[in-house]
N, C-alpha and C positions, 0 to 999 in steps of 0.2 A: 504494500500500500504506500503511496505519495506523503509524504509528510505537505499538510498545509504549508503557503506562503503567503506572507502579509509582509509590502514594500520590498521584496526581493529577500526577506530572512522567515524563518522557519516560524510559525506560530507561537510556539515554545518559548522558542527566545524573546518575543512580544512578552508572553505572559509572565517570563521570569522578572525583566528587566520591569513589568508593569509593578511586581509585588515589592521589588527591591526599591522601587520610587515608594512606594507608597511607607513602607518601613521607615526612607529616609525623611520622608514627610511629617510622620510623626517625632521623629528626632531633632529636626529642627524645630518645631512648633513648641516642644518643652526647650528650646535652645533660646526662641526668640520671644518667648510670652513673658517671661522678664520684664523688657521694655515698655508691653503693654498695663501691665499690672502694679508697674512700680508705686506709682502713689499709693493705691489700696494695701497694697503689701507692706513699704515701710508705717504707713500708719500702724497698721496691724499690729507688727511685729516690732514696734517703734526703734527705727534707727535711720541713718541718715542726715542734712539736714532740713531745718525748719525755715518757712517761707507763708507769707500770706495765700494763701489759694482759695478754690472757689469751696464754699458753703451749699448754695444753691444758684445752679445756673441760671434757672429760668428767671431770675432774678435777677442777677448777675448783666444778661445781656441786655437788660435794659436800663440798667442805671450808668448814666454819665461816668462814673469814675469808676474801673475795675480793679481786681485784686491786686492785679502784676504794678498797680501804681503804690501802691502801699507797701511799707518795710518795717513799719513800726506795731509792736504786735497787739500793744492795746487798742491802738487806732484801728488798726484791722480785727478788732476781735468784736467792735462796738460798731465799727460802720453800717448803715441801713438803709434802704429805700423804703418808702412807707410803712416803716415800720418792722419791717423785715428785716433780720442781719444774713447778710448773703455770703459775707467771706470768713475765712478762719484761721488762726494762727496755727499750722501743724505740719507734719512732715509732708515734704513735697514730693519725696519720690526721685531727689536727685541728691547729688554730695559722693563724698570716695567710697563710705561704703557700700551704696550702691554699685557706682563704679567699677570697685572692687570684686563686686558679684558677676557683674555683669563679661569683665573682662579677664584679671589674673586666675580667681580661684574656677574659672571655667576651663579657661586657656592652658594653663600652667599641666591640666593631667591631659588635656586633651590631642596638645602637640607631643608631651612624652609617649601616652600610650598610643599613639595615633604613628609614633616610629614603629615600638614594639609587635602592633598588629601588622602592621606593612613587612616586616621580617618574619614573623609567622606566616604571613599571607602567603609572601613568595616560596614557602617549603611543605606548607599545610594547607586541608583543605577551606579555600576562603569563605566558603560557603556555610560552614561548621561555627568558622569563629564569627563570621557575622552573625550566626543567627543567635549564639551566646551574647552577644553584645546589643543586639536590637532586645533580647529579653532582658540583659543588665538596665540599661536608659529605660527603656519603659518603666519598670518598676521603681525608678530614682524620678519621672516621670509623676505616677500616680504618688508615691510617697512625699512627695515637696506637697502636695495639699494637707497632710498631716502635722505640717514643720508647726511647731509653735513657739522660734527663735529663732535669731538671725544666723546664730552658726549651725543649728539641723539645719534651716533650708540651706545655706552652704555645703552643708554633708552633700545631701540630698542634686545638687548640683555642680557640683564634684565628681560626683558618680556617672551624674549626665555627661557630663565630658567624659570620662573616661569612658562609655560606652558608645557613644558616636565617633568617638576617635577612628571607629574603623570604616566606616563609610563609606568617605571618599575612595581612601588609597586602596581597598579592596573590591569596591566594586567597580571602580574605573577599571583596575584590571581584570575582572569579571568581562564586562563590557564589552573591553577588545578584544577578548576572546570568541565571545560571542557576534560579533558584527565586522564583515569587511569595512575596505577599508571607503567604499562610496558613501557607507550608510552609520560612518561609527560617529561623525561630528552629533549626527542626528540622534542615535543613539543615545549619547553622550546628553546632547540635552535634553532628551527625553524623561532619563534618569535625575538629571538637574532638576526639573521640575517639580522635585520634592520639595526643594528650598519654598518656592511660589505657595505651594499647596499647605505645607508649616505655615511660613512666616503669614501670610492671608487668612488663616484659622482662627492665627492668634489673635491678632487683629479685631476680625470678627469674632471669637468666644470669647477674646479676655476683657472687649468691652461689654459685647450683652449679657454674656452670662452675669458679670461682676455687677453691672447695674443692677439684673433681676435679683441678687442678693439673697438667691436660693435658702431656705431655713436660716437665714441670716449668715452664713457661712460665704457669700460674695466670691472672692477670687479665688479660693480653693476646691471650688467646684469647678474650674479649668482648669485645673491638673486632674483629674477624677477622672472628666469627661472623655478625652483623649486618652491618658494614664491607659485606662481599662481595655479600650482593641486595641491598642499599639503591643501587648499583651501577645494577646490572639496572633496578632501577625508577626510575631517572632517565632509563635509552632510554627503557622502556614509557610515562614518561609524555611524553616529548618527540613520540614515534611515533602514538601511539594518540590521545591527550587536542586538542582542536581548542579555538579559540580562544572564545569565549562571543560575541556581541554585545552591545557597553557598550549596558547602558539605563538609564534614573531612575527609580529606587527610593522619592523620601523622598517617602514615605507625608503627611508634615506640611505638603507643596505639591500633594497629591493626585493626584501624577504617576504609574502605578506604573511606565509602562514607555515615558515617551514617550524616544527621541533627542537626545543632548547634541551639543554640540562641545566639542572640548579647549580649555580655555584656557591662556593663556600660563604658566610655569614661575612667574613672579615675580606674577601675579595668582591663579595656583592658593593658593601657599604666602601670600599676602596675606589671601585671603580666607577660607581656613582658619582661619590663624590668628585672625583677627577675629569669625567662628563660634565657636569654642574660647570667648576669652576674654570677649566680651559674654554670653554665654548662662550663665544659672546653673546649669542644667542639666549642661552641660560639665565646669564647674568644680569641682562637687559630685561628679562621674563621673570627671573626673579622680583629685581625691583619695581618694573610695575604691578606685577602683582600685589607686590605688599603695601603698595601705596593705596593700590584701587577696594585692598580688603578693608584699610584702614577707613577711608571714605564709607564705607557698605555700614562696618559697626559703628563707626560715630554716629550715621544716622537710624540706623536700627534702633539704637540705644536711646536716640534722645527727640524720635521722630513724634513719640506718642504725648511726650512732655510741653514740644514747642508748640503743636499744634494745641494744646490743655491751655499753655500760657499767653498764647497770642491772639487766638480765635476761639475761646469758650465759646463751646454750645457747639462746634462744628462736628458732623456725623462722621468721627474719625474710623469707627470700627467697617462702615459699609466704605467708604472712600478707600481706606488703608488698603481692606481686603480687595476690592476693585484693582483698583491700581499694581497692585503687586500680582496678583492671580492671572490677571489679563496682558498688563504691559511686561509681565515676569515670562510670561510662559509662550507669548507670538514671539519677544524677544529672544529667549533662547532658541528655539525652533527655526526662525530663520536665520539667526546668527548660524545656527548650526547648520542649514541646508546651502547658505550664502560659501559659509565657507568650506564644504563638501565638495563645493562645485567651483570653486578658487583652486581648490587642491589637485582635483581632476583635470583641471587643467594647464595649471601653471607651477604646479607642483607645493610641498609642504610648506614653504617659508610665507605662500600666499597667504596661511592661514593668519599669519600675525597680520596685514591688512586689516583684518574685519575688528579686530582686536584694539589697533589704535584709532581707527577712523568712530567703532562708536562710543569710545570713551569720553573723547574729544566732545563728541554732539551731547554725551551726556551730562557735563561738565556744565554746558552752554546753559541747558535745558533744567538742572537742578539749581542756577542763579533765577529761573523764574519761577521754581517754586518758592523758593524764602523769599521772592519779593514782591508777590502776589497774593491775594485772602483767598479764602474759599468761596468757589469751588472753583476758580482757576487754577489758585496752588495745586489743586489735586489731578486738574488737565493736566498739566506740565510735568507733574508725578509719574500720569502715566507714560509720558512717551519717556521721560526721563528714565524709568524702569524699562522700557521697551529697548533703549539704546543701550542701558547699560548692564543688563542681565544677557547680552553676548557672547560676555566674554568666559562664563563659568564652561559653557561645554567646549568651545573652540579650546580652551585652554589646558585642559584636562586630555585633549584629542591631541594638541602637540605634542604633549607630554609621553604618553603613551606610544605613541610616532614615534620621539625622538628614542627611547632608550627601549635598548633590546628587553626580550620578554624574561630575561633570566635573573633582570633586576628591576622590571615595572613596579611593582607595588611598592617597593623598596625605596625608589626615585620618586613615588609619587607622596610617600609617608614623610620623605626628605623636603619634598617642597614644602606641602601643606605643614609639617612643624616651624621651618624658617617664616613664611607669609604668615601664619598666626600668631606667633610670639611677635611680630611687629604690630599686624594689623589687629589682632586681638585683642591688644593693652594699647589701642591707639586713643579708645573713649576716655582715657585717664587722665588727659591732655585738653580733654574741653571745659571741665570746673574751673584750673587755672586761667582759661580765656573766656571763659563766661566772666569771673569775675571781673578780667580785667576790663572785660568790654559787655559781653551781654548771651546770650544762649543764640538767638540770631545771627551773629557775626562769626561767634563760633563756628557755626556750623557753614558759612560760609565759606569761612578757609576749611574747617576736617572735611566735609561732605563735599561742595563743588568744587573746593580748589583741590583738592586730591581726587577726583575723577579727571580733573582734565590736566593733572599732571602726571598720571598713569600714564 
């Protein structure tokens, strides 16, 4: 009997790489609902600092003088509109220990184990250790709803990293495995679109649910919700999902699928790295990389805050989600088909093209969201997502390109550690220029001026 085909690859492989999106979907969505959640969480959990914020919105947007103009806490804690007090002295949801959450104690195990897995990967089956690791984050997932202090929820997110650490560098090389080399850009961001499908969830569950304020229990009922089948989909994909055959990929040895053998642990991570740093290619992919990550988390971190302080009452959660879901997901898709078909023709290095040309436009296009109100701000969101989510599968596609199949995962656990320890602890840098200047400005320079400096 014929094995089904669906775009020129085996049905199989659709359905694998469908579950392994979906896995990664939920691992970003406990990675990124942080950001969403921040206020209600530090109040909760009381830490952080303290800032005038809104009381009652519907209130709020109709009185002449808002929160964000107040600093003094008695005056804000007595301000009214007929008769109503609308704003209140308490934790805003921003300061280093936030910060802190947000960036190191995430980062710090997630580029270690995120090596570890990638050197497992290349010698064991990846499929085994991912699906250990999608059940690990899940359950660090569901459990961060239980935190009732700000070092369990760090436990608790801690663990989240350490269990998505293996994501990328394992299923990337999963991927190439499974997909020539016409349909692996595609591929590639096909898989990405877990990021879109997370971060748009959060978005959307961390604002409704948290408003609906479930049994009074609010923003803990968004780690539950997701927590619970992300679960499930750690059997499914242990059960169902089969192991790929390693084959070589890099396209630049004209190999596409011939049979490696493993090499030793200490000659893998040798010759990596000697790849990496002789190649200028590398080095240059390197640093924008970690530039364009930096940009991604400054505003992840601090997108759900600015819009809270400049535009109360704006429908962040249906916007956010829009925007990311829609401008995330045509973006990678056709970054990945644009540069399939660059490569087909003019060979691999075409793919970097696609890489700098929509940084550039995103750059442009994320100066008119900060300087715009809603629901413009959230037009320009979207194409600004649509330009700038390009670059996650084209990039991940050279990479796997570029180094042979006996040290892919190995190479790819090597980037993503060096690019997250930059861009990961890059939001730790915006408190000191918030202060110095304001949360707007800031993000001027971390979010559009590091996309169009990528």
């Amino acid at each position: 009997m014929m094995e089904g085909h669906c775009l020129g690859e085996k049905h199989y492989d659709w359905y694998r790489i469908t579950i392994l999106m979906i896995c990664y979907g939920f691992g970003e969505y406990g990675h990124y609902l942080l950001g969403v959640i921040s206020r209600p969480l530090t109040q909760d959990l009381e830490f952080g600092t303290k800032s005038c914020v809104s009381l009652n919105l519907d209130v709020e947007q109709k009185a002449p003088e808002k929160c964000l103009d107040f600093t003094n806490e008695t005056i804000c804690n007595n301000i009214t509109l007929n008769g109503t007090n609308y704003c209140q002295y308490n934790y805003s949801g921003q300061g280093i220990e936030y910060q802190v959450l947000a960036g190191p104690i995430f980062i710090l195990v997630f580029t270690i184990m995120g090596l570890v897995n990638g050197f497992l990967g290349d010698r064991y089956s990846r499929v085994r250790i991912l699906s250990f690791n999608v059940f690990l984050y899940s359950l660090m997932i569901f459990g961060a709803g239980f935190a009732n202090s700000y070092w369990l929820f760090a436990l608790f997110r801690f663990g989240l990293g350490a269990g998505e650490s293996a994501c990328t560098p394992l299923t990337a090389s999963i991927v190439a495995d499974m997909f020539g080399k016409k349909m692996r850009a595609f591929a590639m961001g096909f898989f990405n679109w877990g990021i879109y499908f997370g971060y748009g969830m959060a978005f959307a569950l961390g604002n409704y649910v948290t408003e609906a304020d479930i049994n009074g229990l609010g923003w803990r009922w968004c780690y539950w919700i997701m927590g619970a089948p992300a679960i499930l989909f750690a059997f499914i994909l242990f059960f169902s999902v089969k192991e790929p055959e390693k084959k070589q990929t890099q396209i630049l040895e004209g190999s596409d699928y011939e049979p490696v053998e493993l090499l030793p642990l200490k000659s893998r991570v040798g010759s990596t790295l000697k790849m990496f740093f002789t190649s200028p290619v590398m080095i240059f992919l390197l640093l924008g990389a970690s530039i364009r990550h930096s940009a991604s988390f400054c505003w992840s971190y601090n997108s759900q805050i600015y819009f809270q302080q400049y535009y109360p009452g704006a429908d962040i959660g249906l916007w956010m989600a829009l925007d990311s879901i829609v401008g995330g997901t045509f973006g990678i898709i056709i970054g990945g088909i644009l540069s399939d078909r660059l490569a087909a023709k003019f060979g691999i290095k075409t793919r970097l093209w696609v890489l700098v040309g929509s940084q550039l436009i995103a750059g442009a296009l994320a100066c008119g969201t900060l300087s715009t109100a809603p629901p413009y701000a959230f037009v320009y969101l979207l194409f600004t997502y649509f330009f700038a989510e390009m670059w996650f599968g084209v990039l991940f596609t050279v990479l796997v390109e570029f180094f042979p199949a006996a040290m892919r995962t190995t190479a790819i656990a090597i980037f993503i550690f060096i690019i997250n320890n930059i861009g990961g602890n890059a939001p730790l840098i915006v408190p000191p220029i918030r202060e110095a200047l304001d949360l707007q400005k800031s993000l001027y320079i971390t979010y559009a001026g590091f996309y169009g400096l990528s």
